[in-house]
C-alpha positions as CSV (number, residue, x, y, z in Angstrom):
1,X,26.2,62.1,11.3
2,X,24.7,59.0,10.8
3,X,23.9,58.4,7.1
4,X,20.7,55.4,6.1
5,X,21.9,51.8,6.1
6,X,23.1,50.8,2.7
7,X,21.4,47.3,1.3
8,X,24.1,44.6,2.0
9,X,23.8,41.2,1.3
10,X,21.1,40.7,4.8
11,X,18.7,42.6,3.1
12,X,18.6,41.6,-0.3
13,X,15.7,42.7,-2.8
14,X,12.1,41.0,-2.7
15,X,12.1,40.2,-6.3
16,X,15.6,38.9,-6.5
17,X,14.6,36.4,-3.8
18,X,11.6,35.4,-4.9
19,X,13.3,34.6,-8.7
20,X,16.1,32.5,-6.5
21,X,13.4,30.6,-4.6
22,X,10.9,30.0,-7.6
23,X,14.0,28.4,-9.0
24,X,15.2,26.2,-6.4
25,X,11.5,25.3,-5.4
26,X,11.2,24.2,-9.8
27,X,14.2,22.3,-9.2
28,X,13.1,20.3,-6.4
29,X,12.3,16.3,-6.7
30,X,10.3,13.7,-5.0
31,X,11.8,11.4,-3.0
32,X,12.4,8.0,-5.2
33,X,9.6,5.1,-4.0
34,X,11.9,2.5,-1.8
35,X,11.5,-1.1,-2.9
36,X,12.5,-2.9,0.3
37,X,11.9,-6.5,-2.4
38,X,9.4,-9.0,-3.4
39,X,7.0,-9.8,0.0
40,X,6.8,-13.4,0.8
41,X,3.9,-14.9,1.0
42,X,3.6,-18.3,3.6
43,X,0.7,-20.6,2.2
44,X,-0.1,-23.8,4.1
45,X,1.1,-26.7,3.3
46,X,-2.5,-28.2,3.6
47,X,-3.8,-25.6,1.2
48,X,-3.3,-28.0,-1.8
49,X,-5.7,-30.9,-0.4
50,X,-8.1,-29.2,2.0
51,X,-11.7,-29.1,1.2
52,X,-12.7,-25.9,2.7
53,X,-11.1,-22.5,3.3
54,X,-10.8,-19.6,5.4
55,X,-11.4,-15.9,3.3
56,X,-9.5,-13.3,4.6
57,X,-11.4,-10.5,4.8
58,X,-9.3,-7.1,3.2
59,X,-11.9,-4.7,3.6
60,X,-11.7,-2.2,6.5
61,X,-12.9,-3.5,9.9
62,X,-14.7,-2.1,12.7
63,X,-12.7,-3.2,16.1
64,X,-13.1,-7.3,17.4
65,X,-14.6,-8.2,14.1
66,X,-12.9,-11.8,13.0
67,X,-10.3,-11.1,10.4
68,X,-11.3,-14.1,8.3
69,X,-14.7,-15.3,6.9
70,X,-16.0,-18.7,6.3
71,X,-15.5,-21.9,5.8
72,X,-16.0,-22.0,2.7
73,X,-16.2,-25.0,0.0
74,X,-13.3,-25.3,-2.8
75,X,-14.5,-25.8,-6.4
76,X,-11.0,-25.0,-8.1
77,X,-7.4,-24.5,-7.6
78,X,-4.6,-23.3,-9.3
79,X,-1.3,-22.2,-8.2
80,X,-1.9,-19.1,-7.4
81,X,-5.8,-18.8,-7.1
82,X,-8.3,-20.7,-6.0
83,X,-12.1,-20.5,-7.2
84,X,-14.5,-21.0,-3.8
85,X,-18.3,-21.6,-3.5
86,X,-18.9,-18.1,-1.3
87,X,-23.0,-17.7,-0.7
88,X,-23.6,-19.9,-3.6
89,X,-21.6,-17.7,-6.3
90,X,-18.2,-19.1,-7.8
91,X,-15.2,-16.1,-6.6
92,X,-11.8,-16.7,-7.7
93,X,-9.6,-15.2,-5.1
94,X,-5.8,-15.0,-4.8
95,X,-3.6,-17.8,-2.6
96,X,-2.8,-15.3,-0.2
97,X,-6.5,-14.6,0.8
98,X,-6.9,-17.8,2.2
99,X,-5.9,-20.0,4.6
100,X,-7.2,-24.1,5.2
101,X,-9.8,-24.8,7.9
């Protein structure tokens, strides 16, 4: 005689399971952010007398547009910034934006 199969450890109960896996899934963490250092960036050594500069352009580009815009006249610098004459406005843009012509 064959009696029913008797829950064992393959078969455990639905609610048990789901209680394990709602706490395992609560215990869960994102991965830590990985900080691979400080990026480098390479400015020109012509940067501090030229005239006139190239703006890089950071917006999203449509294919074979050119990546930088310009020349364009310098009114200021600083160490890290520089101040450029860009359609007739004053824009202060970052030392890594541009590049001498």
């Amino acid at each position: 005689m064959d009696s029913p199969p008797s829950p064992t450890v393959d078969s455990p109960d639905p609610s048990t399971f789901l209680g394990k896996l709602r706490d395992v899934m609560q215990r869960l963490l994102p991965p830590k952010p990985q900080l691979h250092g400080p990026q480098t960036v390479f400015v020109s050594k012509y940067l501090g007398s030229c005239t006139h500069v190239f703006l890089r352009t950071d917006a999203f580009r449509k294919s074979l547009p050119p990546p930088y815009e310009g020349p364009f006249r310098v009114l200021h610098r600083t160490e890290k910034s520089f101040k450029i004459n860009k359609h007739g406005k004053g824009l202060t843009v970052k030392i890594n934006r541009v590049k001498p012509s």
